[in-house]
N, C-alpha and C positions, 0 to 999 in steps of 0.2 A: 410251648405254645399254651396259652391261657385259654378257659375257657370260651373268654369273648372273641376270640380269635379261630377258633374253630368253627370250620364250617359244616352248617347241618345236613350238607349233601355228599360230605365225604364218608367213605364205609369207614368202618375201625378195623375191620382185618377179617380174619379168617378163611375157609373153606366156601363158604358163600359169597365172599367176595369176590371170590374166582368166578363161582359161578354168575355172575352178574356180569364182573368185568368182560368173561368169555359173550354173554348175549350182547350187553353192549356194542362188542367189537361187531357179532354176525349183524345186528342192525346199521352200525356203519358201515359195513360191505354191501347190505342191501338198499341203502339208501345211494351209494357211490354206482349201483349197478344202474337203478332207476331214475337218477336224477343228473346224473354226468356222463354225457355222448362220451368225451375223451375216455373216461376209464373205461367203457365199457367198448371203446376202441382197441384202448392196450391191453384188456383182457381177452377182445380175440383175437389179437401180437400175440400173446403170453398161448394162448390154445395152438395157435399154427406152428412156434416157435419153440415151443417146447419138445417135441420127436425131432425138431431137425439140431436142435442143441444135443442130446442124445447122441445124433449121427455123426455133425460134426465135431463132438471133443472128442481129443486121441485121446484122453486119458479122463479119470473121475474129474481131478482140478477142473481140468477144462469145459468138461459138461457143468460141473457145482459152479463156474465161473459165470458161466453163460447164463443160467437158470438164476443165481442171487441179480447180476444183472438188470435182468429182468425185472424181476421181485424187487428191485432200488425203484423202478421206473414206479410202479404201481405204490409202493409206498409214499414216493414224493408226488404224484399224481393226488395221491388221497390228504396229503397235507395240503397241498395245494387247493383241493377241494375244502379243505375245515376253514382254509384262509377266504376263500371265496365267499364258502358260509356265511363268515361271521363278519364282514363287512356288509355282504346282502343284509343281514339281520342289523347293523346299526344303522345304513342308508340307501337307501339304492339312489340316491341324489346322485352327481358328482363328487367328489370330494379327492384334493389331490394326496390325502394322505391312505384315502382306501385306495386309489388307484394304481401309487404306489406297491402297497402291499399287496393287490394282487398280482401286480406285474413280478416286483420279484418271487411269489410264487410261479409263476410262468415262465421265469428265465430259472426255476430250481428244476422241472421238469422237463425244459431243453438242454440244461446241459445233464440230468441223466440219461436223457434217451441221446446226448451225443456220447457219453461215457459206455451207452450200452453198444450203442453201433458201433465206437473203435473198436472195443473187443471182440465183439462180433466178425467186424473186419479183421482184426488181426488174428482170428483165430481161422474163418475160413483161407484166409491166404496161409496160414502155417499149413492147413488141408491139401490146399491145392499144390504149394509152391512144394513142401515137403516132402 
C-alpha cells in the first residue's frame, strides 16, 4: 500500500492501539445500549437467561452452547445496528437500496435468534425428555 493509499484514521499498531480499539468498542456498546430498544431488549434476554443456561446444561458444552448463542444474537443485533447507522447517516429518504440493507440486517438477526431458540429448545427438551 502506497502512501497515497493510506488512510490517515488508520492506527499503525501497537499497545495503544489496543487501547483505543478496546474504548472504541466500550463506546459502541454504550451507544448500542442507549440508542437501540432491540439490544437493549436482548441484553435483558442475555441477563434473565444467563443463570437459567447454567441450570439447564447437563454439561460445560452445553451451558458454553447456550451462552455463545446468545452472545451470536447480540453480535448480529450490533452489526445490524452499524448497518442501520450508516444508511441513517447517508439518507433517511427512502431508498430501495438502503432499504434493502437494512432489511437483510433484520432477516440476520431473526434467524439468529431462530438459531438461538432451536438450541435452546433442543436443549431444554434433552432436560426434560432425558
Amino acid at each position: 500500500m502506497t502512501d497515497q493509499q493510506h488512510s490517515p484514521y488508520k492506527s499503525t499498531g501497537g499497545l495503544q492501539r489496543v487501547f483505543r480499539a478496546w474504548r472504541y468498542s466500550l463506546q459502541g456498546l454504550g451507544a448500542a445500549l442507549k440508542y437501540e430498544a432491540a439490544f437493549r431488549q436482548e441484553v435483558a434476554l442475555v441477563v434473565i437467561l444467563v443463570p437459567a443456561a447454567v441450570w439447564l446444561g447437563r454439561d460445560t458444552t452445553e451451558v458454553l452452547l447456550l451462552l455463545f448463542s446468545m452472545l451470536l444474537v447480540l453480535v448480529v443485533e450490533l452489526l445490524n445496528s452499524a448497518v442501520e447507522a450508516l444508511a441513517d447517516a447517508l439518507s433517511v429518504e427512502t431508498h430501495p437500496l438502503l432499504g434493502r440493507a437494512k432489511d437483510l440486517g433484520s432477516a440476520a438477526v431473526m434467524l439468529s435468534l431462530l438459531f438461538s431458540a432451536g438450541l435452546w429448545i433442543h436443549v431444554l427438551a434433552g432436560r426434560l425428555l432425558g
